[in-house]
C-alpha positions in Angstrom: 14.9 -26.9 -18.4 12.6 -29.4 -17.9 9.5 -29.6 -15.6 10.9 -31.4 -12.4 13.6 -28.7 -12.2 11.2 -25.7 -13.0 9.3 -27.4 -10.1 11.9 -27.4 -7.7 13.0 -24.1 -9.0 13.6 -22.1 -5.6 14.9 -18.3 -4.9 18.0 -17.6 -2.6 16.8 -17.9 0.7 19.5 -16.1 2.5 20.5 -13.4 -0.8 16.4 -12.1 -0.1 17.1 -12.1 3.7 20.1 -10.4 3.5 18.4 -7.7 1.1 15.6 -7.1 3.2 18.0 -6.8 6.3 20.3 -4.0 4.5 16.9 -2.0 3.1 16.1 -2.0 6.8 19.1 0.3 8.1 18.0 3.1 6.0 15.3 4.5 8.9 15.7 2.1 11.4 13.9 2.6 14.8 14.7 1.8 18.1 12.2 -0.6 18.3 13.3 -2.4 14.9 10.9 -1.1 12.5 11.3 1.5 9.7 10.6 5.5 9.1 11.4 5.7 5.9 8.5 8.5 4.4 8.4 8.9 0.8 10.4 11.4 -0.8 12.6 11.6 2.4 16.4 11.3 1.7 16.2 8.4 3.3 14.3 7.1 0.5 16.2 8.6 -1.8 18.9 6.5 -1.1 16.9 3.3 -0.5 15.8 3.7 -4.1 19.5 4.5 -5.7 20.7 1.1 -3.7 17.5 -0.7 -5.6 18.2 1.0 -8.8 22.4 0.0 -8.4 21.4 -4.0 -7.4 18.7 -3.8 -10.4 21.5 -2.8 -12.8 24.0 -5.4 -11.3 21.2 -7.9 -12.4 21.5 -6.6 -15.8 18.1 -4.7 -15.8 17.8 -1.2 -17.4 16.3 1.1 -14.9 13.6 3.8 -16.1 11.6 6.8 -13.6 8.3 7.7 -15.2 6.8 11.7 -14.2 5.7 10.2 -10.9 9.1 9.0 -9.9 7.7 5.5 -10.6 10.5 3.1 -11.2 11.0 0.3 -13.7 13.4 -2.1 -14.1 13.2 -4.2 -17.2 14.8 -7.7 -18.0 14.5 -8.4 -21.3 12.8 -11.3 -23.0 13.4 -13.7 -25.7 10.5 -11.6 -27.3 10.7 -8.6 -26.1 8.2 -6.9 -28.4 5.8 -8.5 -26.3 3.8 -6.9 -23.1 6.1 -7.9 -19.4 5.1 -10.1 -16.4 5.0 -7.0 -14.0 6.1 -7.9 -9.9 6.7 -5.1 -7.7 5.3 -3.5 -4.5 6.6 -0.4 -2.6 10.0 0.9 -0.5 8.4 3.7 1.9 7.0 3.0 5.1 4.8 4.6 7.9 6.1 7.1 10.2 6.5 3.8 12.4 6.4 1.2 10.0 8.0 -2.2 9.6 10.5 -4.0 7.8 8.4 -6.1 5.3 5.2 -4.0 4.3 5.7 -3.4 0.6 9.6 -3.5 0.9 9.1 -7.7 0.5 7.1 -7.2 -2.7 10.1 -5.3 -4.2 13.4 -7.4 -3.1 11.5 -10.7 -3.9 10.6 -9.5 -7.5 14.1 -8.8 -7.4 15.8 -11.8 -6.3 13.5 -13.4 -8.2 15.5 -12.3 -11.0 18.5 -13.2 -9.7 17.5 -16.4 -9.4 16.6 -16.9 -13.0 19.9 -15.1 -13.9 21.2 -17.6 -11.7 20.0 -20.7 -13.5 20.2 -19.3 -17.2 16.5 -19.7 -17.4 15.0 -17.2 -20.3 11.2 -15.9 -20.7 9.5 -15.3 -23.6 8.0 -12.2 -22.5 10.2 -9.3 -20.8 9.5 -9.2 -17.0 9.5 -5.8 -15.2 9.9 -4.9 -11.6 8.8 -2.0 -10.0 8.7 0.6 -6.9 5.4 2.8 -6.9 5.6 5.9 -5.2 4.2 7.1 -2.5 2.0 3.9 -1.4 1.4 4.7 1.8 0.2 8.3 1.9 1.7 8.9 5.1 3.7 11.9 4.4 1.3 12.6 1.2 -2.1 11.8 1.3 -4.1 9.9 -0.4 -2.5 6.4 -0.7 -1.7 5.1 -3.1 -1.3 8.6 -5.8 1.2 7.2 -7.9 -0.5 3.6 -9.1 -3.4 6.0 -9.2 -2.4 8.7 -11.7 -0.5 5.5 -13.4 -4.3 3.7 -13.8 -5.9 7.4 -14.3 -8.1 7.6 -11.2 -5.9 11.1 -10.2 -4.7 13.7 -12.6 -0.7 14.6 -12.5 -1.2 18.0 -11.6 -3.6 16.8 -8.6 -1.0 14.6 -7.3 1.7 16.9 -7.8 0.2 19.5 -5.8 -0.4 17.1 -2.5 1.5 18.7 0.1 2.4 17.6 3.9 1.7 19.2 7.3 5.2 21.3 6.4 3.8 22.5 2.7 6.4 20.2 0.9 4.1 19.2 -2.3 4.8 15.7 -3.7 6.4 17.4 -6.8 8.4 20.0 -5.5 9.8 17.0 -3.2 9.8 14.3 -6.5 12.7 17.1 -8.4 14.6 17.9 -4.9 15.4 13.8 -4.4 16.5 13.9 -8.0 13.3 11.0 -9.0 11.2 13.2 -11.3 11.7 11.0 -14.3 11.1 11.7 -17.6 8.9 8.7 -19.0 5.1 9.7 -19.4 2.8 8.2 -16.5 0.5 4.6 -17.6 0.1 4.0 -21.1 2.2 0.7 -20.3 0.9 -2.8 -21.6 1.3 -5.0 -19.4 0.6 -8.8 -19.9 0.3 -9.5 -16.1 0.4 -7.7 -12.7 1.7 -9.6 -9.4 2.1 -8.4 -6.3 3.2 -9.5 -2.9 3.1 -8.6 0.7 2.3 -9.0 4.3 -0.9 -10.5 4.9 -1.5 -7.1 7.9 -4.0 -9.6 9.7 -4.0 -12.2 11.7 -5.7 -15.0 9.6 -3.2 -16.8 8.2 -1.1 -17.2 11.1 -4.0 -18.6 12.9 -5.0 -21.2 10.5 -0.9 -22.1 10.0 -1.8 -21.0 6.2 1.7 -20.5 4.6 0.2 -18.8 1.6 -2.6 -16.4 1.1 -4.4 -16.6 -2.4 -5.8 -13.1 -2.9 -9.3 -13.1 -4.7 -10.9 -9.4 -3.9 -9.9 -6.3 -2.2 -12.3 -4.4 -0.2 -13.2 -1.2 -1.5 -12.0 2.2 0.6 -13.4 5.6 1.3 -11.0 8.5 2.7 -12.3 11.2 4.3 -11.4 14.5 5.9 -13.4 16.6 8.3 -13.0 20.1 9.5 -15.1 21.3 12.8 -15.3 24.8 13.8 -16.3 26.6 16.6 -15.4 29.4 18.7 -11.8 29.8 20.5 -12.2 31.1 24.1 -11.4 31.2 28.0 -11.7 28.0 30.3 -12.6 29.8 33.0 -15.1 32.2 32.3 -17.0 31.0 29.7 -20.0 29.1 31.1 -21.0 25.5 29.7 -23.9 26.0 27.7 -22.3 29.1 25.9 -19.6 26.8 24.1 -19.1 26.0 20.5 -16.4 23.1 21.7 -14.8 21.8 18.6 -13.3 19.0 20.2 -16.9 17.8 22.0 -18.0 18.0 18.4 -15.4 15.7 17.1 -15.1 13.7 20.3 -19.2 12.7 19.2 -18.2 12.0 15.1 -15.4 9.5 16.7 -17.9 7.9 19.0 -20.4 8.0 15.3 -17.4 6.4 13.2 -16.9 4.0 15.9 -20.5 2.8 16.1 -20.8 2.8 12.0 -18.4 0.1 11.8 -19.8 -1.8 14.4 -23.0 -2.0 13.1 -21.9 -3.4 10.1 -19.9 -6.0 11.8 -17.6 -8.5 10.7 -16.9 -7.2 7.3 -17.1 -3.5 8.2 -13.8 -1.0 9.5 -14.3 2.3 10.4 -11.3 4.3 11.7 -10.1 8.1 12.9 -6.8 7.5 12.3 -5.9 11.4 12.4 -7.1 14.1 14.9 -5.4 17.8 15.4 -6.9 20.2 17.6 -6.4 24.4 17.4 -5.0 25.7 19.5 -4.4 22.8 21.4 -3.7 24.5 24.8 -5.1 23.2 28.1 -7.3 26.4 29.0 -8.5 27.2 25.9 -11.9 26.1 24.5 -10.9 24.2 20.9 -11.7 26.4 18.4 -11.0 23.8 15.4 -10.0 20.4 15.2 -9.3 18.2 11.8 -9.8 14.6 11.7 -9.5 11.7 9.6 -12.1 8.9 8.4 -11.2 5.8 6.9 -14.1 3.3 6.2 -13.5 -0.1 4.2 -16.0 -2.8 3.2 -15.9 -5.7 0.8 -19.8 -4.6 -0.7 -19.5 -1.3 -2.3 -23.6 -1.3 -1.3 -22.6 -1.5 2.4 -19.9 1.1 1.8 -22.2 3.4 0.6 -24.5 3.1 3.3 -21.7 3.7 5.8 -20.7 7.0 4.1 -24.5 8.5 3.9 -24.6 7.6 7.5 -21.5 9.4 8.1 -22.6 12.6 6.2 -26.2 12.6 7.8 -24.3 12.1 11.5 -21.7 14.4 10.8 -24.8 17.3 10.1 -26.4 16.3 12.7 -24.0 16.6 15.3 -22.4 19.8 14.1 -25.7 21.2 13.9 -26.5 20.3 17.8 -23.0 21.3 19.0 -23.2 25.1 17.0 -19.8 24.2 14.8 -19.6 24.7 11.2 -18.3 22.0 8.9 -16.1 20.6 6.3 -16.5 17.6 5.2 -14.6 16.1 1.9 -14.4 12.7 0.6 -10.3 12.9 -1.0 -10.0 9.4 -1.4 -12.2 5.8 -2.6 -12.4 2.6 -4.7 -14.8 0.1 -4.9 -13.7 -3.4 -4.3 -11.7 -4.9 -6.9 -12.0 -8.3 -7.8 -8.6 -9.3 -8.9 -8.0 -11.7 -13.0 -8.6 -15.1 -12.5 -6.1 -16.4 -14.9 -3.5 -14.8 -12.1 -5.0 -15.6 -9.3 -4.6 -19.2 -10.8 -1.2 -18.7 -11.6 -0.3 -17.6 -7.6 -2.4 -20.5 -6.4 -1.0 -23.2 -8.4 2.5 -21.9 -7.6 1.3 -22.4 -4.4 -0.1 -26.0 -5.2 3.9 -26.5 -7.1 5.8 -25.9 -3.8 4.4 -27.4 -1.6 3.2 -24.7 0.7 -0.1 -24.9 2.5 -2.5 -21.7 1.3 -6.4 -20.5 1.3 -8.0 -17.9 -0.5 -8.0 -14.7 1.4 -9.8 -11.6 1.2 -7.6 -8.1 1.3 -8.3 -6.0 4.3 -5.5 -3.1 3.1 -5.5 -1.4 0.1 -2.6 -1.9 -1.9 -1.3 -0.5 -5.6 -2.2 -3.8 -7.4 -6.0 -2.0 -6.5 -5.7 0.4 -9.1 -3.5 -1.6 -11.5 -6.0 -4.1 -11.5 -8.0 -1.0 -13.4 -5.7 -1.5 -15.9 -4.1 -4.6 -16.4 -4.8 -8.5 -15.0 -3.6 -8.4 -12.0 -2.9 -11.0 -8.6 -1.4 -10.7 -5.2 0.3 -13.6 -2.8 0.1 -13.2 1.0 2.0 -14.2 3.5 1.6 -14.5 7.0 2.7 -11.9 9.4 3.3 -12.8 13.2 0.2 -12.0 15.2 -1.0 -9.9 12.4 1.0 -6.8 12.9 1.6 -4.4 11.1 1.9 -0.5 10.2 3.7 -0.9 13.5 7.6 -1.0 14.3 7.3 -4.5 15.6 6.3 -6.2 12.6 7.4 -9.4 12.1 7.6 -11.6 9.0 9.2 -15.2 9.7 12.2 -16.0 7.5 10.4 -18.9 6.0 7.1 -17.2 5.3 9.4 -14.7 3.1 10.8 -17.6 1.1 7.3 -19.1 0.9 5.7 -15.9 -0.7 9.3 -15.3 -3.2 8.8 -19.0 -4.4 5.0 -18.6 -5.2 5.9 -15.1 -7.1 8.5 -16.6 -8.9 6.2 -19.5 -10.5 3.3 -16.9 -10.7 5.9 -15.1 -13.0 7.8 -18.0 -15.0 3.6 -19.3 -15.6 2.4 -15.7 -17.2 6.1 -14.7 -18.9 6.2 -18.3 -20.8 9.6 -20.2 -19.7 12.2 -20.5 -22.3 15.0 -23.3 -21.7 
């Protein structure tokens, strides 16, 4: 194949959309969008239909421990490390249609596209669904890319458990996705990932194509206040150890941390559940989340001592005891510049208008990227939303961001005829 025609090489526009559209019935919401938790039977089956379509592209399908899954087209040296493209299949509890599904289905149809054309690689190229990415159902995000890279141990990750006691490995053996290849050890040549932009930047500046350079770094925490259960009625005002005034104060502190460090800072309580949670009852407990992200792992540090010295303050003025545990962080990663090239001259190839973009969202090419060279493409998503069941990706952004993975690929797997 020459190079005109590897330039003008394109994906299935319609095969991808057609994909996306079927993935989308398994959890479908009222509102359009997906609940599809991991290690649901609903994504049970999501992953046997991606494992059945892999195999009906010729690729041999393997689970690692993690329930990690690979699917392998060979190369015309396949002794050599794979081209890696993959993303995620579960979603929020009310999540959309594209967020880490895209990343999947266009690594796969980029396949089918090169099966389509007879075009070889020298290297193998490997797609692949990471479990558990969005730490919905089991937190942190992100485990499996984690124990995969070696940030988490197996054993830690097996024993995650949700609010029912279901632990992530109990759950990985009852969906039948407890695989039998070890966790990491992989060489990989090259990592590419893509997805939803999840903000609003690319839209606004009619960017078709989002060059990922950095990801900001993350922290995860998880606080516990306790005070005393008791009567509404009888129990006078300054005699109160109010769990919920004392968490009602660390939101209003998380709130104003992030806004200190404004534009680059994001502070969030994402999660809050209150004991006993009846109307004439003084809270007695109450668990909440804290999620902080900054692109200067300085600046991130400076928002968690802040948190830790508010948080001690407060409980300490409000007579609750507390808990506070840091279960989750990364320092921003700066993602290989030999793929970041690849994505934005893939970008240059076809045409498509693009900018390089910093990620707000962690993602598992974060932790791969501990491991292996590693690159992401954006594209745009409309107004920016996203973890939300009206997220919207246009048809012609999807085909943007499966073209530029597909010349990221062919560039890092070496083209043969």
């Amino acid at each position: 194949m020459d190079g005109q025609q590897i330039t003008n090489l394109a994906i299935d526009d319609k095969r991808l959309w057609d994909a996306l559209m079927e993935v989308a019935q398994y959890g479908a919401t009222a509102k359009g969008g997906n609940n599809r938790l991991t290690l649901t039977d609903l994504d049970r089956q999501v992953r046997d239909l991606f494992a059945e379509w892999c195999a009906q592209a010729g690729m041999r399908v393997s689970v690692d421990q993690m329930g990690n899954m690979f699917a392998r087209r060979p190369g015309t040296r396949d002794d050599l490390a794979p081209v890696m493209a993959g993303s995620h299949l579960d979603t929020q509890p009310t999540g959309g249609k594209y967020d880490g599904v895209l990343g999947v289905l266009a690594a796969l149809e980029m396949v089918r596209t090169l099966n389509d054309r007879g075009i070889e690689t020298e290297r193998p190229i490997e797609i692949v669904n990471w479990t558990n990415e969005e730490g919905s159902r089991f937190a942190p995000a992100m485990i499996a890319s984690g124990v995969f890279a070696g940030a988490f141990t197996m054993d830690w990750a097996y024993a995650r458990a949700d609010r029912d006691g279901n632990t992530l490995g109990t759950e990985l053996e009852r969906i039948g996705y407890k695989g039998d290849a070890p966790v990491g050890g992989r060489d990989i040549h090259a990592f590419f990932e893509l997805h939803i932009e999840q903000g609003p930047i690319l839209e606004a500046e009619e960017k078709t194509v989002g060059v990922v350079t950095d990801c900001q770094g993350q922290r995860w925490y998880e606080l516990t206040l306790t005070g005393f259960e008791a009567h509404a009625g009888p129990t006078p005002m300054d005699r109160r150890r109010d769990a919920l005034v004392g968490a009602a104060q660390v939101i209003d502190l998380v709130n104003r941390i992030g806004l200190e460090r404004a534009p680059d800072a994001r502070a969030t309580v994402g999660q809050i559940d209150v004991h006993p949670n009846s109307r004439n009852v003084i809270p007695g407990e109450v668990f909440l989340t804290i999620d902080f992200r900054h692109p200067d792992d300085a600046a991130l540090e400076e928002m968690c001592a802040a948190l830790e010295a508010g948080v001690a303050e407060i409980a300490e003025r409000t007579g609750l005891d507390r808990k506070l545990e840091q279960i989750f962080s990364f320092a921003p990663v700066h993602f290989d510049e030999t793929c970041v090239a690849a994505v934005r001259e893939g970008a240059k190839a076809c045409g498509y208008s693009h900018r390089d973009i910093l990620s707000g969202a962690g993602h598992d090419a974060v932790y791969i990227a501990a491991v292996a060279p590693t690159a992401m493409v954006f594209v745009p998503c409309v107004d920016g939303v996203s973890h939300n069941e009206t997220e919207e990706c246009k048809p012609e952004w999807v085909t943007a961001g499966a073209n530029v993975l597909l010349h990221a690929v062919l560039e890092m797997a070496g083209r043969v005829g």
